[in-house]
N, CA, C and O atoms as CSV, one atom per row, in Angstrom:
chain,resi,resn,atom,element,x,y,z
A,1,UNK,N,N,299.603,164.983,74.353
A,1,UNK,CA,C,298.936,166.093,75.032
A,1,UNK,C,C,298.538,165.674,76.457
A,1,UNK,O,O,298.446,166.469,77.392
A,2,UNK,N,N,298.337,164.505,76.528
A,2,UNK,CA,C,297.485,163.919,78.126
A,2,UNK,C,C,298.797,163.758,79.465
A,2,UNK,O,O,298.712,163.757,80.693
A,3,UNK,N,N,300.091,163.619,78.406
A,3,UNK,CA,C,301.344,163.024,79.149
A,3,UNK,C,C,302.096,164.143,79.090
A,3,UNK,O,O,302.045,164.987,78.195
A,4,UNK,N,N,302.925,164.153,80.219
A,4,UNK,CA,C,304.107,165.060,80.471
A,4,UNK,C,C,305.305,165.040,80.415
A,4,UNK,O,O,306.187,165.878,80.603
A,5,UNK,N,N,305.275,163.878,80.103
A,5,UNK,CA,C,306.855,163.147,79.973
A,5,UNK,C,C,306.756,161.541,78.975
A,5,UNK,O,O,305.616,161.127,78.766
A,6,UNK,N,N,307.530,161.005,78.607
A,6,UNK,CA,C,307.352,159.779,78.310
A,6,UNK,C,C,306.964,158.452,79.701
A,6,UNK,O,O,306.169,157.512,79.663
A,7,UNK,N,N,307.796,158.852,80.688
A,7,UNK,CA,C,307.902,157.804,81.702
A,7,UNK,C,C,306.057,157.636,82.024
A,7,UNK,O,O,305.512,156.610,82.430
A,8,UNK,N,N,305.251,159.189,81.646
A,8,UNK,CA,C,303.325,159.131,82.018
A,8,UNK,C,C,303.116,158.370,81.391
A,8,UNK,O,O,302.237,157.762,82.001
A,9,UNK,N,N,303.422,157.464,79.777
A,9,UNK,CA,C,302.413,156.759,78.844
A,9,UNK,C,C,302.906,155.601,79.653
A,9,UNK,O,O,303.965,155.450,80.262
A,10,UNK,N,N,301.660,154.666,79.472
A,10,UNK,CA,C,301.635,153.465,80.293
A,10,UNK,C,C,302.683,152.608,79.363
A,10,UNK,O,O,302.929,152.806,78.173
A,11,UNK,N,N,303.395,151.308,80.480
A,11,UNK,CA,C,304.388,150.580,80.062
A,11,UNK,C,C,303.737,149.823,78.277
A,11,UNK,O,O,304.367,150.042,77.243
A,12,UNK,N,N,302.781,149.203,78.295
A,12,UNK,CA,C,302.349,148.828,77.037
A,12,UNK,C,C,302.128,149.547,75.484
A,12,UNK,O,O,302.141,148.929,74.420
A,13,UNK,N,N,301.911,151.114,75.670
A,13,UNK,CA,C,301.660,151.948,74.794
A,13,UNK,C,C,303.256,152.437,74.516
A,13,UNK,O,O,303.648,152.656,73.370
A,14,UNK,N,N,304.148,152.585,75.726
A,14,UNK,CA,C,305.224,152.688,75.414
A,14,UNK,C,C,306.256,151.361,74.512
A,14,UNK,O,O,307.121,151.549,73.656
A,15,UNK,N,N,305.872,150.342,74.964
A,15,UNK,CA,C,306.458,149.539,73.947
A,15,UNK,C,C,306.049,149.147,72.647
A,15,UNK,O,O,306.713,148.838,71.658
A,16,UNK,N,N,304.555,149.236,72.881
A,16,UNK,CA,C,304.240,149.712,71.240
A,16,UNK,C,C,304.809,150.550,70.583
A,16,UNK,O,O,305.260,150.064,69.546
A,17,UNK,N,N,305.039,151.786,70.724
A,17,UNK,CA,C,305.515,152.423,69.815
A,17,UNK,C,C,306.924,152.423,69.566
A,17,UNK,O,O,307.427,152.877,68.538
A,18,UNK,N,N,307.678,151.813,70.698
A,18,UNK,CA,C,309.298,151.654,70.527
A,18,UNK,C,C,309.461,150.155,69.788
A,18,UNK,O,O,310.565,149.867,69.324
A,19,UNK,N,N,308.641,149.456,69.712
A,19,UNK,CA,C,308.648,148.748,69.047
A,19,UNK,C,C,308.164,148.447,67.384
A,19,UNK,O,O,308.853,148.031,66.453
A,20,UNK,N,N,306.588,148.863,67.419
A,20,UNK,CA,C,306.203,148.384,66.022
A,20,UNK,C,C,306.605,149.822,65.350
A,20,UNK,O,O,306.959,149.604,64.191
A,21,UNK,N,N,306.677,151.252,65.678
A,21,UNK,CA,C,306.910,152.774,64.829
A,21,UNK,C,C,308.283,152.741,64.880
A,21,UNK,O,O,308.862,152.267,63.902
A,22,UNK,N,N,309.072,153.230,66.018
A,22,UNK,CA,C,310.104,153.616,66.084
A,22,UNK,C,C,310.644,152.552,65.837
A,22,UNK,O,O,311.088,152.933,64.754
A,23,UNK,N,N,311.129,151.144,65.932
A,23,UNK,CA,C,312.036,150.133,65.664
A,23,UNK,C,C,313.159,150.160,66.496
A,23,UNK,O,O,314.180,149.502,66.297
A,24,UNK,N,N,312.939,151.030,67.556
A,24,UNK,CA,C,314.066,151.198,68.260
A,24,UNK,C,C,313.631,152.220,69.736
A,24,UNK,O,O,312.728,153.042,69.896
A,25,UNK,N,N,314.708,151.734,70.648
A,25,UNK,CA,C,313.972,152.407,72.122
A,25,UNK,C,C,314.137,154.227,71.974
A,25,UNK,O,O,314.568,155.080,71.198
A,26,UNK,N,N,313.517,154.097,73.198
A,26,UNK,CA,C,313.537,156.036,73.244
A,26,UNK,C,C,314.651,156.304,74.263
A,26,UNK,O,O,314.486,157.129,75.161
A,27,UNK,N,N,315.591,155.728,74.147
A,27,UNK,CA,C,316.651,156.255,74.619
A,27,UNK,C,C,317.855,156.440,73.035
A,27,UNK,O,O,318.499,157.430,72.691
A,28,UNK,N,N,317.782,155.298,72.491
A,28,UNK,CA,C,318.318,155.243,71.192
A,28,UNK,C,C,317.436,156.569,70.132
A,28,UNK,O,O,318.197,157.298,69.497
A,29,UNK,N,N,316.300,156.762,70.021
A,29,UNK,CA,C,315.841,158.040,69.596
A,29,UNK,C,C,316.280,159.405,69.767
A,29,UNK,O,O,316.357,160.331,68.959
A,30,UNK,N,N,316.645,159.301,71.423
A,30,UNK,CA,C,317.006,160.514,72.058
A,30,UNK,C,C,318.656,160.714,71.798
A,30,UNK,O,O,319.272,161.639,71.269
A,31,UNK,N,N,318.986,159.786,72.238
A,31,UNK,CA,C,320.437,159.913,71.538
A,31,UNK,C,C,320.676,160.460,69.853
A,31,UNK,O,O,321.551,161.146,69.324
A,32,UNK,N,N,319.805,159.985,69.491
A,32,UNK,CA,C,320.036,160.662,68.060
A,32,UNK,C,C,319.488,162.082,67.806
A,32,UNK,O,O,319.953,162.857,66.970
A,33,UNK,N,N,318.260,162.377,68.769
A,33,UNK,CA,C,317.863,163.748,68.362
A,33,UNK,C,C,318.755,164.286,69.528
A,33,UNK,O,O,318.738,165.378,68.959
A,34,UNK,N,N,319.325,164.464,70.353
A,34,UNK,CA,C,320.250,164.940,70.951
A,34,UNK,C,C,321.501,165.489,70.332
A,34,UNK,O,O,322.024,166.594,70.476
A,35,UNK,N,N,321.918,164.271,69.481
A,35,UNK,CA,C,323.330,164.763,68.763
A,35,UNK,C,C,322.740,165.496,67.498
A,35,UNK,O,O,323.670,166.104,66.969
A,36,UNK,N,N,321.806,165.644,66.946
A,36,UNK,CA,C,321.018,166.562,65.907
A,36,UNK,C,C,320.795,167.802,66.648
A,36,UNK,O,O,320.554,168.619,65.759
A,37,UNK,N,N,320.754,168.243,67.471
A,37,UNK,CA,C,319.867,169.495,68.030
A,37,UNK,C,C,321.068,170.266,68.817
A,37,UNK,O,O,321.185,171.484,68.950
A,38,UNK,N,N,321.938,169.233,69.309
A,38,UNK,CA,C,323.088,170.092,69.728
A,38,UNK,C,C,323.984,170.291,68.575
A,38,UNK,O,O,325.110,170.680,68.883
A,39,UNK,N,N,323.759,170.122,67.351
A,39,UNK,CA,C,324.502,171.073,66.276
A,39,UNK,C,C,324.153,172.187,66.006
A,39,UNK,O,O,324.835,173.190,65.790
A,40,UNK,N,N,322.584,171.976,66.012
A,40,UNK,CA,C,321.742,173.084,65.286
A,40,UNK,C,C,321.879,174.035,66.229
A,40,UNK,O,O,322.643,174.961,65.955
A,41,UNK,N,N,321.239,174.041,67.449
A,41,UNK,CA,C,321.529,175.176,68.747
A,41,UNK,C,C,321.955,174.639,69.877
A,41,UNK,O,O,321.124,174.008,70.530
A,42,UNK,N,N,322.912,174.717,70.229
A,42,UNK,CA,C,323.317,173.543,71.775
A,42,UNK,C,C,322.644,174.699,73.254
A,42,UNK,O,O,322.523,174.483,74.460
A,43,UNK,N,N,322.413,175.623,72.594
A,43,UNK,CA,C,321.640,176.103,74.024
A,43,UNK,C,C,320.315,176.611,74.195
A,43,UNK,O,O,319.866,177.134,75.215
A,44,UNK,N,N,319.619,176.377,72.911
A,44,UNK,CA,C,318.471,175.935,73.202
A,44,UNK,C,C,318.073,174.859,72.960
A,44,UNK,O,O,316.867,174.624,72.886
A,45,UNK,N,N,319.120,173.835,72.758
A,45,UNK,CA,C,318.412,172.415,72.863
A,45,UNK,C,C,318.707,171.812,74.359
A,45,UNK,O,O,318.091,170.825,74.762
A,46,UNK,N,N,319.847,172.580,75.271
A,46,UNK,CA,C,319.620,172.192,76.444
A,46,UNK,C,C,318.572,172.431,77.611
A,46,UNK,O,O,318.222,171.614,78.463
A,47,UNK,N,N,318.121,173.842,77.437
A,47,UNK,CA,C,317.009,173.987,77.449
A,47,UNK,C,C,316.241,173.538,77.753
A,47,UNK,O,O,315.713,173.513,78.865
A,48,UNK,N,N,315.806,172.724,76.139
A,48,UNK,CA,C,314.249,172.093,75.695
A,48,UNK,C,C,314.479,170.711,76.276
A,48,UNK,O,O,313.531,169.942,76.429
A,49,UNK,N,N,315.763,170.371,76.613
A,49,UNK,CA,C,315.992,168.902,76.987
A,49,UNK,C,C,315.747,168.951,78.707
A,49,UNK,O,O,315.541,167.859,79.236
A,50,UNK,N,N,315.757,169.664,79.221
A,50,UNK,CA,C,315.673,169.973,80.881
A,50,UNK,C,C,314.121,170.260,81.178
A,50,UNK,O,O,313.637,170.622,82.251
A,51,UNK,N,N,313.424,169.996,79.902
A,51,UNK,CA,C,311.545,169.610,80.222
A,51,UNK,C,C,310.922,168.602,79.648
A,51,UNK,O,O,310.639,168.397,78.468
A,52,UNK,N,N,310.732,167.975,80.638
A,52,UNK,CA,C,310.379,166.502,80.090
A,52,UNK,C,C,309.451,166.023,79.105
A,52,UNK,O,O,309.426,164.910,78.580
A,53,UNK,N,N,308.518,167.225,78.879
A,53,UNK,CA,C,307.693,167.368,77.911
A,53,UNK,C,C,307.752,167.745,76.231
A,53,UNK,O,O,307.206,167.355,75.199
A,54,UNK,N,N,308.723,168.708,76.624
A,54,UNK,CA,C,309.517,169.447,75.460
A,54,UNK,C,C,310.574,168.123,75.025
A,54,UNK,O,O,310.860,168.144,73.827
A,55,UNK,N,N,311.176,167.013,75.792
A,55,UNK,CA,C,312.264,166.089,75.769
A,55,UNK,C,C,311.262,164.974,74.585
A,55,UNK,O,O,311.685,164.286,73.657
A,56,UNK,N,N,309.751,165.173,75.116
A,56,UNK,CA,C,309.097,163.620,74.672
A,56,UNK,C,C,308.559,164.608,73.356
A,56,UNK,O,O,308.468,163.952,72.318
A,57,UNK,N,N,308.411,165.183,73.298
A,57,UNK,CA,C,307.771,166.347,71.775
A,57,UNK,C,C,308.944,166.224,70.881
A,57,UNK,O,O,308.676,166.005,69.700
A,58,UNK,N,N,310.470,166.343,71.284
A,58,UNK,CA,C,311.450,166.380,70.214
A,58,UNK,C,C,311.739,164.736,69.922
A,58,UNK,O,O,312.348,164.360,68.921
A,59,UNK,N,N,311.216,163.827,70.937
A,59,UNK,CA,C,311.324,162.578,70.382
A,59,UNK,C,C,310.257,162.025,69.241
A,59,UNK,O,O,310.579,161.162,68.424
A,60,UNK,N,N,308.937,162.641,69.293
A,60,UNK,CA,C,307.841,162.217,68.335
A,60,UNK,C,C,308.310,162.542,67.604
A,60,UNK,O,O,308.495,161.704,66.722
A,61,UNK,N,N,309.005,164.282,67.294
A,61,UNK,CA,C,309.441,164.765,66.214
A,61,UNK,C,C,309.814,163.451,65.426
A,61,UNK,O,O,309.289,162.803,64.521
A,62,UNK,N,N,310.940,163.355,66.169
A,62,UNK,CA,C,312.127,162.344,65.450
A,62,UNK,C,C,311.579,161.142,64.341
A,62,UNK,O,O,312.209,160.406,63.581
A,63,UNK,N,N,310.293,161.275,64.579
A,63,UNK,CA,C,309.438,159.932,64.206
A,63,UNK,C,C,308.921,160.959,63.035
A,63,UNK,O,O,309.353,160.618,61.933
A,64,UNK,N,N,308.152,162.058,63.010
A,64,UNK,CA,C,307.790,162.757,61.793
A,64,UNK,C,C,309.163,162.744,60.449
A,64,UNK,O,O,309.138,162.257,59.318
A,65,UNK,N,N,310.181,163.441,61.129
A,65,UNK,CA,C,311.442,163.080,60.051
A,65,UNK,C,C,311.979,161.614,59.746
A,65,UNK,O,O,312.499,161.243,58.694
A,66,UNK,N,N,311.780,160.978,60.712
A,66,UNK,CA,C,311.843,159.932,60.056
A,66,UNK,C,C,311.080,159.139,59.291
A,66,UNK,O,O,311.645,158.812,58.248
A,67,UNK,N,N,309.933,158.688,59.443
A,67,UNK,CA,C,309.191,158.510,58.624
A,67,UNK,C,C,309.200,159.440,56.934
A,67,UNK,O,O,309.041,158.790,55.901
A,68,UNK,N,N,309.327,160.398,56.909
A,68,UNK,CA,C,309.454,161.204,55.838
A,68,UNK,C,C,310.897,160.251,55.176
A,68,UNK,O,O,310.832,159.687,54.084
A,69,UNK,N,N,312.045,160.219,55.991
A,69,UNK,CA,C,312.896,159.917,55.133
A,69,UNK,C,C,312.502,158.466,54.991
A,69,UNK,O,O,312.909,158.022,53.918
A,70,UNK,N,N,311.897,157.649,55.661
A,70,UNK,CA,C,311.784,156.105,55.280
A,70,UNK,C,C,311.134,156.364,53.532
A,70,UNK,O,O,311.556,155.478,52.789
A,71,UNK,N,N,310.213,157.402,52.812
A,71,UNK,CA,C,309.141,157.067,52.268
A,71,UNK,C,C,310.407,157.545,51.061
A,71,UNK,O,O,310.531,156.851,50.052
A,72,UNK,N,N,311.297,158.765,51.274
A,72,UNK,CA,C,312.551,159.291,50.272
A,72,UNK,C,C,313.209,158.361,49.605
A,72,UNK,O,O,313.431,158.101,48.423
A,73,UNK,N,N,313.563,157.762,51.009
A,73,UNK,CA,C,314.386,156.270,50.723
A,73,UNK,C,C,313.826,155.107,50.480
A,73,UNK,O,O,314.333,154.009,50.709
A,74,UNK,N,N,312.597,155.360,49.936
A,74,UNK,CA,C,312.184,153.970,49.481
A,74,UNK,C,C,312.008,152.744,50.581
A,74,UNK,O,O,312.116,151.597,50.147
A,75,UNK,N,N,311.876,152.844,51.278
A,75,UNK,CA,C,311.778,151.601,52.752
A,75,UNK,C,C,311.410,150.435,52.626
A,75,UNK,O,O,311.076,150.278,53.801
A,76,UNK,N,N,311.166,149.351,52.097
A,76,UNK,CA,C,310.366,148.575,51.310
A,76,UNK,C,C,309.368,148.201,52.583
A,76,UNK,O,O,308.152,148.395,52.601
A,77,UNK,N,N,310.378,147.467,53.919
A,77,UNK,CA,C,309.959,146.896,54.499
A,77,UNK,C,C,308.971,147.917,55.623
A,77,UNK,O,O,308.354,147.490,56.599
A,78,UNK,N,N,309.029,149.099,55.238
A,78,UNK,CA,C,308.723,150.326,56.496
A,78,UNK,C,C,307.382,151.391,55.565
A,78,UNK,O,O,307.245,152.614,55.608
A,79,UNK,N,N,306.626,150.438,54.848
A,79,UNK,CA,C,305.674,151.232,53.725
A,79,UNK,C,C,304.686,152.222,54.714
A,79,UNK,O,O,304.684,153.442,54.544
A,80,UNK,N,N,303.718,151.465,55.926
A,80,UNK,CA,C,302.908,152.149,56.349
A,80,UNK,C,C,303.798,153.117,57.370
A,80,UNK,O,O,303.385,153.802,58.306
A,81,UNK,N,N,304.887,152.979,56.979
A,81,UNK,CA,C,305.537,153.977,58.078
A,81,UNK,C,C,305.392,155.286,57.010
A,81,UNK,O,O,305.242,156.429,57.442
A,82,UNK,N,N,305.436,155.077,56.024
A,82,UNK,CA,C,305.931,156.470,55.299
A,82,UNK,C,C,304.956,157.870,55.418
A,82,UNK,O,O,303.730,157.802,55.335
A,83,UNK,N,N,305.494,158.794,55.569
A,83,UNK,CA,C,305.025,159.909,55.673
A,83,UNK,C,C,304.706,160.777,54.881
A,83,UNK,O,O,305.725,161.467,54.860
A,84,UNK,N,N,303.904,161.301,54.111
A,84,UNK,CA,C,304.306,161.601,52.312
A,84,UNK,C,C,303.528,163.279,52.506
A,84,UNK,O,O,302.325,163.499,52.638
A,85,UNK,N,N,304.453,164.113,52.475
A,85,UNK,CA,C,303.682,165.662,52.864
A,85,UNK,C,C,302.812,166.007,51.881
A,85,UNK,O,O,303.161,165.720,50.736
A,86,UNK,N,N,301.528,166.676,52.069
A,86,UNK,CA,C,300.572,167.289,51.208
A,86,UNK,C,C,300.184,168.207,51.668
A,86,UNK,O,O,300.280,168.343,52.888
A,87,UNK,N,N,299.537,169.291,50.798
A,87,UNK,CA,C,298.471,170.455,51.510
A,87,UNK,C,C,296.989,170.080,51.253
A,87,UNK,O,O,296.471,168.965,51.319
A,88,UNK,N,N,296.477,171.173,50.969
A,88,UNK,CA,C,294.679,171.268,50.870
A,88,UNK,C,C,294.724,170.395,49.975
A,88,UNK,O,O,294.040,169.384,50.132
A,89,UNK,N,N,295.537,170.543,48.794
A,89,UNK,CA,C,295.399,170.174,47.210
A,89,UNK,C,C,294.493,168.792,47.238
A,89,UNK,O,O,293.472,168.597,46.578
A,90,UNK,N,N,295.250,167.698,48.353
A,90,UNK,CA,C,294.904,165.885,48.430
A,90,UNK,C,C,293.590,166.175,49.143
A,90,UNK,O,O,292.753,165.304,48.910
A,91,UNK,N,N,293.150,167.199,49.984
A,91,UNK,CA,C,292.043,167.161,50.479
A,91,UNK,C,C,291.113,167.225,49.189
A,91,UNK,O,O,290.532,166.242,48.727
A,92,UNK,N,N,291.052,168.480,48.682
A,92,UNK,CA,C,290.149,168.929,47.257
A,92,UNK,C,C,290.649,167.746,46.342
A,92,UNK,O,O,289.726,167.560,45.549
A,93,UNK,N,N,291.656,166.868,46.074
A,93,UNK,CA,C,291.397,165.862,44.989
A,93,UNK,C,C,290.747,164.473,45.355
A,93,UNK,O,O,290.309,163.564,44.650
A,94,UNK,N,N,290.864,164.678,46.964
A,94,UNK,CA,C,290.044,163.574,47.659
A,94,UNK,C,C,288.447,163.824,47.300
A,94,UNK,O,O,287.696,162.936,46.897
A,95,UNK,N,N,288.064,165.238,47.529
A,95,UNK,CA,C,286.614,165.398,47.590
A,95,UNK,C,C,285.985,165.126,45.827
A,95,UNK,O,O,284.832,164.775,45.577
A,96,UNK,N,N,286.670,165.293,45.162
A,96,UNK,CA,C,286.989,165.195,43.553
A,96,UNK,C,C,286.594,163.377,43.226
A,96,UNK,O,O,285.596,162.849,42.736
A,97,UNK,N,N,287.300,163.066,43.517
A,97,UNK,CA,C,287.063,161.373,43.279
A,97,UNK,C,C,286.062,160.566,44.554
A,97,UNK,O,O,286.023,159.383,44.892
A,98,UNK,N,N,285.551,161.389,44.896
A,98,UNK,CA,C,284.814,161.102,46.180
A,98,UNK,C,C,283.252,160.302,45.252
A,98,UNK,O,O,282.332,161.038,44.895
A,99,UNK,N,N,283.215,158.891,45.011
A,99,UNK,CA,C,281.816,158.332,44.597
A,99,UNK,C,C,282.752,158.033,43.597
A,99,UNK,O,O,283.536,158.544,44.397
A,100,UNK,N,N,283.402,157.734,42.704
A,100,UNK,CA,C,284.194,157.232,41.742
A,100,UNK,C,C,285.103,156.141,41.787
A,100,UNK,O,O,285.904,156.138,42.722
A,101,UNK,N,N,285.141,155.077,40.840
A,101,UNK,CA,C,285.993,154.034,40.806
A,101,UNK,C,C,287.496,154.312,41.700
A,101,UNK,O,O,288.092,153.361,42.207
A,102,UNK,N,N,287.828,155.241,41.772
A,102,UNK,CA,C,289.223,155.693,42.543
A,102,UNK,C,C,289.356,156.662,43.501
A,102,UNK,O,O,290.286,157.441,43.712
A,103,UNK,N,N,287.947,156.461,44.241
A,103,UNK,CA,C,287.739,157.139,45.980
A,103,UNK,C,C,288.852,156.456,46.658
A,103,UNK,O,O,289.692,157.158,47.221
A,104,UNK,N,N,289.018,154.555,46.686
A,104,UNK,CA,C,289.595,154.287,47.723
A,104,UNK,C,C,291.296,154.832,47.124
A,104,UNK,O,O,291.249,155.215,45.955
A,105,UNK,N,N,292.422,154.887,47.636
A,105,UNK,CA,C,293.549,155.348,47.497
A,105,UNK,C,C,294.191,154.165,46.589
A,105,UNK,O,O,294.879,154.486,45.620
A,106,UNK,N,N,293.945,152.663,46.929
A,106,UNK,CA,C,294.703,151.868,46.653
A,106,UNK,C,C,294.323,151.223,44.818
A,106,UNK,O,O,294.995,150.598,43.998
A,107,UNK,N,N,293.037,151.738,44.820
A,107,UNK,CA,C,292.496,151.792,43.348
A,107,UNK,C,C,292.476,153.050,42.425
A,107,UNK,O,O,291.673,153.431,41.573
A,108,UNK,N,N,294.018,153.714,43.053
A,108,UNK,CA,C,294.310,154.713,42.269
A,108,UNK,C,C,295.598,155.024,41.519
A,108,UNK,O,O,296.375,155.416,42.389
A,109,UNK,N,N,296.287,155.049,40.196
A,109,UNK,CA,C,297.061,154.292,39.393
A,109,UNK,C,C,297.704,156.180,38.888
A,109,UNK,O,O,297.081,157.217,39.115
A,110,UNK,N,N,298.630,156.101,38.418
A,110,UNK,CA,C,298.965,157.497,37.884
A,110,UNK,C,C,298.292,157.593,36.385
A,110,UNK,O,O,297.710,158.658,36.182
A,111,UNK,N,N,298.284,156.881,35.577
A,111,UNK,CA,C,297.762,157.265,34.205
A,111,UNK,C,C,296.077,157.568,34.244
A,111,UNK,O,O,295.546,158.377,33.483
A,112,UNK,N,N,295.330,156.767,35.274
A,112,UNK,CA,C,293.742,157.229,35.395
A,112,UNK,C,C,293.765,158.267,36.316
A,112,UNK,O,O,292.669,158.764,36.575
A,113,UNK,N,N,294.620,158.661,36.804
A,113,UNK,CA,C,294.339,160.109,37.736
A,113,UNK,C,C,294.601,160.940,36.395
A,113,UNK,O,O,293.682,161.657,36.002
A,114,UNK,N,N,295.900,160.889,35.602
A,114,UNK,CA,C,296.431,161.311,34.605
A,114,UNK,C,C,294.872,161.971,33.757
A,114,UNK,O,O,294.382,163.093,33.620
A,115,UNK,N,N,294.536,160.722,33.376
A,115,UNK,CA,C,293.098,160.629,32.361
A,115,UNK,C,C,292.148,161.512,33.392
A,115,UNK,O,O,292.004,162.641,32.923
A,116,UNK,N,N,291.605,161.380,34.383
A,116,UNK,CA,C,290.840,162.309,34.834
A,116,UNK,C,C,291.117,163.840,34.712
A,116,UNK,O,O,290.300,164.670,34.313
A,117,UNK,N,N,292.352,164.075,35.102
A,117,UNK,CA,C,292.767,165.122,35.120
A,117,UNK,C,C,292.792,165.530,33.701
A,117,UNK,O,O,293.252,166.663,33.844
A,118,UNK,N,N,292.630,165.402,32.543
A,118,UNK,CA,C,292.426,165.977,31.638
A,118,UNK,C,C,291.169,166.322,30.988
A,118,UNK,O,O,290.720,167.209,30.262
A,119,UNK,N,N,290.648,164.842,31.771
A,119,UNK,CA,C,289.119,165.010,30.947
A,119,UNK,C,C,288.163,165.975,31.637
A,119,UNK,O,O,287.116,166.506,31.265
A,120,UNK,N,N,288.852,166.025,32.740
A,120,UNK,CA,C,288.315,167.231,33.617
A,120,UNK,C,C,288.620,168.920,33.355
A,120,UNK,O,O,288.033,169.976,33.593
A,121,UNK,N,N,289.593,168.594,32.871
A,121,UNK,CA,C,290.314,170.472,32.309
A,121,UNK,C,C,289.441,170.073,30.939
A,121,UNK,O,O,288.672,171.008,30.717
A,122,UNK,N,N,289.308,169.152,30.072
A,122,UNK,CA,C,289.054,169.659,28.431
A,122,UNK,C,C,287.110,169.962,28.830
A,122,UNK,O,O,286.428,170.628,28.051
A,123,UNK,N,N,286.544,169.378,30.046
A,123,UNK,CA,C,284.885,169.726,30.189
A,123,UNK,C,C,285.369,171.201,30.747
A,123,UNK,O,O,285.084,172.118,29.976
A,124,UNK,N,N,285.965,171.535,31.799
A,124,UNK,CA,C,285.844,172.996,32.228
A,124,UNK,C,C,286.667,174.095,31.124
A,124,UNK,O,O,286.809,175.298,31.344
A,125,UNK,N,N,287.124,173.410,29.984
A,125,UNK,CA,C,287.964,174.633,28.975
A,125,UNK,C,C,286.328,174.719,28.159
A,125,UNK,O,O,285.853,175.821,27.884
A,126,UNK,N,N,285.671,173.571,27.873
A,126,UNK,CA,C,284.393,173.432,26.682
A,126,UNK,C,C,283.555,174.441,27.790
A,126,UNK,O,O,283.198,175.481,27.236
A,127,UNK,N,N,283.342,174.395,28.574
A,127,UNK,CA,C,282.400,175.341,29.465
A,127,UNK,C,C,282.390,176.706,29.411
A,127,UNK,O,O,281.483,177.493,29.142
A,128,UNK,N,N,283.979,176.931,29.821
A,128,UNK,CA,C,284.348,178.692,29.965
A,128,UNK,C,C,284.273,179.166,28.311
A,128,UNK,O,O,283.534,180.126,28.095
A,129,UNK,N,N,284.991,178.557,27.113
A,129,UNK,CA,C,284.610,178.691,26.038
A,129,UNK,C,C,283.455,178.482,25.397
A,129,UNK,O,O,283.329,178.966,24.271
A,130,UNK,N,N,282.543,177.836,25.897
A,130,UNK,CA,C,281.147,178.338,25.264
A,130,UNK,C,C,280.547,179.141,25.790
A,130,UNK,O,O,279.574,179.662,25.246
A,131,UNK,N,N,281.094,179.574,27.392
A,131,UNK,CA,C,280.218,180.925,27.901
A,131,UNK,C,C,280.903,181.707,27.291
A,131,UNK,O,O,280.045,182.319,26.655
A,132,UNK,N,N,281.644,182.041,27.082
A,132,UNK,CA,C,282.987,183.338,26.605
A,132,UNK,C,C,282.218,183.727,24.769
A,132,UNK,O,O,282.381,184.798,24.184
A,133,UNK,N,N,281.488,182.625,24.267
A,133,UNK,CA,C,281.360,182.853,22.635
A,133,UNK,C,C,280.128,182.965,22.416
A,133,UNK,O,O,279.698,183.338,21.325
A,134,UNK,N,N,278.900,182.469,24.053
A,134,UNK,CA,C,277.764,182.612,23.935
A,134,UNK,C,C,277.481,184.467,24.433
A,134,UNK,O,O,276.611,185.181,23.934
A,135,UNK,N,N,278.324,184.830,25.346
A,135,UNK,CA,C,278.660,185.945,25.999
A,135,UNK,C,C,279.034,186.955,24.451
A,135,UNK,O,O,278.474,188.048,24.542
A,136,UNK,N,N,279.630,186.836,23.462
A,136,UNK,CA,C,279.830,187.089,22.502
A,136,UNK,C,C,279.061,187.460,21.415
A,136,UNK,O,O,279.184,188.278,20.502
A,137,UNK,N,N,278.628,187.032,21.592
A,137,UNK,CA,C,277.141,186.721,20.604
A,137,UNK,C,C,276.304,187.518,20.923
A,137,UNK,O,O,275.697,187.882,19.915
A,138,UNK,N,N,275.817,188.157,22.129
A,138,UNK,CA,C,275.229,188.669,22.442
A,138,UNK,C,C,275.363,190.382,22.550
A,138,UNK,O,O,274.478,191.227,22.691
A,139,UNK,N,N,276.684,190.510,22.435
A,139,UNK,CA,C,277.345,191.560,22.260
A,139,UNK,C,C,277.103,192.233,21.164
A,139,UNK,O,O,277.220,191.844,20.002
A,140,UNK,N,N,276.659,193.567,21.681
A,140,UNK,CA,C,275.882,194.409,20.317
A,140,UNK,C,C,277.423,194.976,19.424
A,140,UNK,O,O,278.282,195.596,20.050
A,141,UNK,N,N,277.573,194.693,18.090
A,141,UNK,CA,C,278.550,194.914,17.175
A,141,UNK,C,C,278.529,196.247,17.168
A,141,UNK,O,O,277.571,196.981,17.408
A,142,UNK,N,N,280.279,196.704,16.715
A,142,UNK,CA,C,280.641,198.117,16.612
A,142,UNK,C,C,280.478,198.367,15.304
A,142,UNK,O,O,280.703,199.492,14.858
């Protein structure tokens, strides 16, 4: 947002990221989202390529899809690269385990999410079914 082009981020921030994210320069990036974008639309990707801003936005892109596919493909060596899509859902299961043995992410296992997640539906089924039979009860008979 602060930069207008790639050539604005300072020489050091630029080799950070062509180095430790991308693994590769931003000319080698561009070359690849270049030959991607002129399949998809070759005239509005010439376009978007004739603003230097719009040029450095389709290169981050390149880093969102990629990363996504590093995490598809299993990456071994490229883990914190991976990109793993979610909605609200990880927010609300974040706020859920929030004060619990498995707040932090890395002390979280599939069979105890598994186990929560049930023991959590069989307290809210015992809840709605005892309001539903206490609600019942109260109900003047025909």
């Amino acid at each position: 947002m602060r930069h207008g082009s790639l050539e604005e981020i300072d020489p050091k921030t630029r080799q950070q990221i062509q180095e430790k994210y991308f693994r590769r320069s931003f000319d080698q990036v561009w070359d690849e989202t270049r030959r991607h974008y002129a399949r998809l639309d070759p005239e509005q990707f010439e376009a978007m390529a004739r603003n230097p801003k719009r040029k450095m936005a389709m290169i981050f892109k390149w880093y969102f899809a990629h990363s996504t596919r590093l995490a598809l493909q299993g990456e071994e060596d490229q883990l914190t690269d991976y990109q793993i899509h979610c909605g609200p859902a990880l927010g609300a299961f974040n706020q859920w385990v929030k004060g619990t043995a498995i707040e932090r992410w890395q002390n979280r296992h599939v069979a105890d999410i598994a186990e929560r997640i049930m023991q959590g539906t069989a307290q809210w089924l015992n809840q709605r079914f005892g309001a539903l039979a206490g609600a019942d009860l109260h109900q003047p008979s025909k």
